[in-house]
C-alpha positions as CSV (number, residue, x, y, z in Angstrom):
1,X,-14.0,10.8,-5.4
2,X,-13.3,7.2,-6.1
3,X,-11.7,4.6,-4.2
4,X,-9.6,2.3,-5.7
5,X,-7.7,-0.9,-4.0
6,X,-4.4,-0.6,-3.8
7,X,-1.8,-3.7,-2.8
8,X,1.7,-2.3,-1.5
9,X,4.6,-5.3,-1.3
10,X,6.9,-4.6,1.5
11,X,10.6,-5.4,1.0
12,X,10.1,-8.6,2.9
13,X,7.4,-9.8,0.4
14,X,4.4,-9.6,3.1
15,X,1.3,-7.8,1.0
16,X,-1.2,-4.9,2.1
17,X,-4.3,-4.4,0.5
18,X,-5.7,-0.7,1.7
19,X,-8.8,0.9,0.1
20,X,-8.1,4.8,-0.6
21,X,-8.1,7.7,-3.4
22,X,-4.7,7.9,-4.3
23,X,-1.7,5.4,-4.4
24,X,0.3,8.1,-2.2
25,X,-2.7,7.6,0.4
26,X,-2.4,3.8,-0.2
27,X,1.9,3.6,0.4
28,X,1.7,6.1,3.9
29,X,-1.2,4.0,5.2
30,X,1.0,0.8,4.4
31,X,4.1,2.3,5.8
32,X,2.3,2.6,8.9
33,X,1.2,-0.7,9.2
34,X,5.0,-2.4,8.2
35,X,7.1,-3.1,11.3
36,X,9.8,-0.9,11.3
37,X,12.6,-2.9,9.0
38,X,10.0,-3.2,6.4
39,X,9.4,1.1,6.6
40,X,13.0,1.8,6.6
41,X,13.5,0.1,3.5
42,X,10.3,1.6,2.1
43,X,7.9,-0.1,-0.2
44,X,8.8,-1.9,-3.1
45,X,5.7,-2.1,-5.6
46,X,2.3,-0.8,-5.8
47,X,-0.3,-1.7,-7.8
48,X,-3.8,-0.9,-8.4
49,X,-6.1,-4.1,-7.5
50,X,-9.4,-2.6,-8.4
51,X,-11.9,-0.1,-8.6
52,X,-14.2,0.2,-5.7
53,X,-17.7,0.7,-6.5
Protein backbone atom coordinates (compact mmCIF):
# COMPACT_ATOMS: atom_id res chain seq x y z
CA UNK A 1 0.00 0.00 0.00
CA UNK A 2 1.03 3.60 -0.25
CA UNK A 3 1.09 6.24 2.13
CA UNK A 4 0.21 9.45 1.26
CA UNK A 5 0.33 12.92 3.52
CA UNK A 6 -2.76 14.12 4.27
CA UNK A 7 -3.36 17.82 5.98
CA UNK A 8 -6.84 18.05 7.77
CA UNK A 9 -8.01 21.92 8.86
CA UNK A 10 -9.95 21.94 11.92
CA UNK A 11 -12.83 24.44 12.21
CA UNK A 12 -10.65 26.71 14.20
CA UNK A 13 -8.06 26.89 11.34
CA UNK A 14 -5.19 24.86 13.39
CA UNK A 15 -3.65 22.22 10.64
CA UNK A 16 -2.72 18.42 11.00
CA UNK A 17 -0.46 16.79 8.90
CA UNK A 18 -0.84 12.75 9.43
CA UNK A 19 0.85 10.12 7.13
CA UNK A 20 -1.69 7.14 6.27
CA UNK A 21 -3.40 5.09 3.33
CA UNK A 22 -6.59 6.67 3.06
CA UNK A 23 -7.97 10.23 3.73
CA UNK A 24 -10.74 8.43 5.98
CA UNK A 25 -7.58 7.00 8.03
CA UNK A 26 -6.09 10.55 7.83
CA UNK A 27 -9.64 12.68 9.26
CA UNK A 28 -10.24 9.81 12.41
CA UNK A 29 -6.56 10.09 13.31
CA UNK A 30 -7.00 14.02 13.25
CA UNK A 31 -10.27 13.92 15.05
CA UNK A 32 -8.47 12.34 17.69
CA UNK A 33 -5.89 14.63 18.04
CA UNK A 34 -8.47 18.06 17.98
CA UNK A 35 -9.64 19.18 21.44
CA UNK A 36 -13.06 18.43 21.76
CA UNK A 37 -14.82 21.87 20.21
CA UNK A 38 -12.69 21.30 17.15
CA UNK A 39 -14.24 17.24 16.93
CA UNK A 40 -17.68 18.35 17.56
CA UNK A 41 -17.66 20.49 14.68
CA UNK A 42 -15.78 17.91 12.65
CA UNK A 43 -13.15 18.77 10.11
CA UNK A 44 -13.50 21.22 7.55
CA UNK A 45 -10.96 20.28 4.55
CA UNK A 46 -8.64 17.67 3.62
CA UNK A 47 -6.23 17.58 1.24
CA UNK A 48 -3.65 15.43 -0.10
CA UNK A 49 0.03 17.01 0.62
CA UNK A 50 2.05 14.34 -0.98
CA UNK A 51 2.98 10.97 -1.84
CA UNK A 52 5.19 9.24 0.56
CA UNK A 53 7.92 7.30 -0.89
Amino acid sequence: MTAHIFEVTAITGRKFRIMTTSEELAVVEALKRMSQYEASEGAIATRRIETAA
